[in-house]
Structures are given as C-alpha cells and as structure tokens.
C-alpha positions in Angstrom: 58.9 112.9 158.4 59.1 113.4 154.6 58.6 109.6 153.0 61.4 108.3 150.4 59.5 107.6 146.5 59.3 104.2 145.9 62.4 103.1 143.9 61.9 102.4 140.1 63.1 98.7 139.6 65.1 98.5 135.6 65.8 94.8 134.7 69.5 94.7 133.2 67.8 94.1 129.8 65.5 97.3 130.2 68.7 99.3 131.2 71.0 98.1 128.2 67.8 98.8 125.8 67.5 102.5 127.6 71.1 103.0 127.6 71.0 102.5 123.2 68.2 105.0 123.2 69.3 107.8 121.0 70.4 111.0 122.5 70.9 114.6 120.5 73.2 117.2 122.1 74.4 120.2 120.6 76.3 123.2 121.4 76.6 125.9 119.3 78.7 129.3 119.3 75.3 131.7 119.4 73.6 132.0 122.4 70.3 130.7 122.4 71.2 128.4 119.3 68.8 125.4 119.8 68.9 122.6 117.5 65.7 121.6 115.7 66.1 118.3 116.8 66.9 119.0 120.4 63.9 118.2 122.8 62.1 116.9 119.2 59.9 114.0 119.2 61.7 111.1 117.4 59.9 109.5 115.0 58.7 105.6 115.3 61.6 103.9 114.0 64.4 105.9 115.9 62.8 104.8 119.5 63.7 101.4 118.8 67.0 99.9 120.6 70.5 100.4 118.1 71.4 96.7 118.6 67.9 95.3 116.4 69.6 97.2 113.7 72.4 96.9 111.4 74.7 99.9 111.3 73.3 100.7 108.0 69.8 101.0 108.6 70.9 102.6 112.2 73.2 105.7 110.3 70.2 105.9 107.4 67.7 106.6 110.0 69.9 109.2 111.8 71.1 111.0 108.6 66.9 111.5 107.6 66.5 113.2 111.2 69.4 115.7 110.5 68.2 116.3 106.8 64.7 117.0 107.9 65.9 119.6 110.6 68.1 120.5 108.1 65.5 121.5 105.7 63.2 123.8 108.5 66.3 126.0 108.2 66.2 126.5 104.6 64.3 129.2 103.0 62.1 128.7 100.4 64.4 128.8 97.6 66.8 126.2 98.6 67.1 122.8 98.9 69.3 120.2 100.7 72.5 119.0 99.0 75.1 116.9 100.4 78.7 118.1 100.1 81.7 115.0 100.4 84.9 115.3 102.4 87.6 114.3 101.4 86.6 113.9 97.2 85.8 115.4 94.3 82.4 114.6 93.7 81.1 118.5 94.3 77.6 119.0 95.8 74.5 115.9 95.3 70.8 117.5 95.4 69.7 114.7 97.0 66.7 113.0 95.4 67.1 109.4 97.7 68.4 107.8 100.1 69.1 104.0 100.7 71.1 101.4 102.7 72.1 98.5 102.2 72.7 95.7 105.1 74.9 95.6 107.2 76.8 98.4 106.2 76.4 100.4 103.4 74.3 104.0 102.7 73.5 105.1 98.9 72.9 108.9 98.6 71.3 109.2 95.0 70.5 112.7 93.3 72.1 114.9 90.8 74.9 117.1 90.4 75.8 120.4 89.6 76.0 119.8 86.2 72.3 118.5 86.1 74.0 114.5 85.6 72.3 111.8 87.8 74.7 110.8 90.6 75.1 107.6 93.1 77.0 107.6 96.4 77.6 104.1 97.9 79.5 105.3 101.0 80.3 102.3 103.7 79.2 103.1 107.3 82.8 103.5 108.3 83.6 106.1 106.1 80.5 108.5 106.9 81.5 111.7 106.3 78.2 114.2 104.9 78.0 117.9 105.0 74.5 118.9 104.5 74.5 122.6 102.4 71.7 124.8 100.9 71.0 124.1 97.3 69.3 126.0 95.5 66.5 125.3 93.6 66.1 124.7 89.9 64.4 127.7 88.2 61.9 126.1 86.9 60.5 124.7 90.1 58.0 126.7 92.2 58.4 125.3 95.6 61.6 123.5 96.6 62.3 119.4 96.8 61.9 118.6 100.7 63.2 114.8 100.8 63.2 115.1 104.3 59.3 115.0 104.4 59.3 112.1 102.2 61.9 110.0 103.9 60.7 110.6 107.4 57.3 109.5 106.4 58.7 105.6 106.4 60.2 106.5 109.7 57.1 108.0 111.7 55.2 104.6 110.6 58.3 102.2 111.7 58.3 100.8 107.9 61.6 99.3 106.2 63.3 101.9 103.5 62.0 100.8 100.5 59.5 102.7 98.1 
C-alpha cells in the first residue's frame, strides 16, 4: 500500500501573495526559441507580491527585466533603444529609466538626432518596442542600461540614483 504525501497547507493570504507572483511565458514561431527570461532567476525586487506596489514601480521593474534580456541578444555593436507606437517621437537610446508613483514611467535618453529626450508615458498607455541601436562611433563597447538598472533590483533598493 503506497502512502498519500502529506498535503501542503496555503493560508488564503499565502495563496493570494503566490497567485501575484510573476509569471513569464512566451511562444515564439522558431522552434526551440526560448526566452532569456524564461526559467531565469528574478531578481530581488520582482519576488515581492504586485499588490505592495504601485503600478508604476510594478511596470518599471518588469520593463528592466525585458531590457536586460533584451540586451544578451544584442551584439556588440548595438545598443537598446525604445521605439513608440502610435507617435512621432522616432527611436530613444535609452540612458534612464524612472517612475513616478502611482502611475507614471519616464524613459530618458537621446534621439536620433543626438538631442536629449524625456518620455513621461502613464501606466495605462504602455506601449514600448525595444530595437537594436547602434552604437555611437566613438564608443568602444556599447551602453548596457540593463546592467545598471537591474543592479537596484538584485539588492531590493527603490529606483533612485
């Protein structure tokens, strides 16, 4: 006689807390296509419960993950840039990233045309399409903001520099 495991016991709150856990699935038209982030260890600050956050800080956190596994696609002579639906503001090399609570993101960096930009985008509106940039020519490795903002997340500390 095989003997049932012990059942795991979840209080209502542990359950509501597990059920705002992120979760990253992707399905993409090549087979074998993994996401970077898929199976990924998330940093400190993303393994905390959605409802301690405003929908700010929540988005601003979530947009770092996909720029850093952005970046570990790009070769060594591009950088990230964020592309705009739906305007005319043309590509951002993206040089920061902010939010503001409750619900605003800031995307700061500068254009094609080499002039410094500012995004203030509200949480409803989120709409960012992450492209390869290329580099400036006079730089001999590429910008990787993704390192630098992910840094704040690994040790759970607010978004201010």
């Amino acid at each position: 006689m095989t003997q049932k495991p012990d059942p795991v016991i979840v209080t209502a709150a542990e359950a509501l807390e597990n059920a705002a856990l992120p979760e990253i699935k992707e399905v993409h038209t090549e087979a074998g296509a993994k996401s970077p982030a898929e199976g990924a260890a998330l940093p400190a600050a993303l393994q905390e419960p959605a409802q301690r956050k405003s929908p700010a800080q929540w988005a601003y956190e979530r947009i770092i993950l996909y720029i850093q596994n952005f970046e570990k696609q790009l070769d060594n002579d591009h950088e990230v840039g964020l592309g705009f639906a739906g305007g005319e503001t043309g590509v951002i090399k993206i040089e920061g990233l902010g939010y503001y609570d409750p619900d605003i993101i800031t995307y700061y960096g500068t254009n094609d045309a080499g002039m410094k930009t500012q995004l203030i985008q509200h949480v409803s509106q989120l709409n960012v399409m992450l492209m390869a940039s290329p580099k400036t020519v006079d730089q001999s490795e590429p910008n990787r903001i993704g390192f630098k903002l992910g840094q704040a997340l690994e040790r759970g500390e607010p978004a201010t520099s």
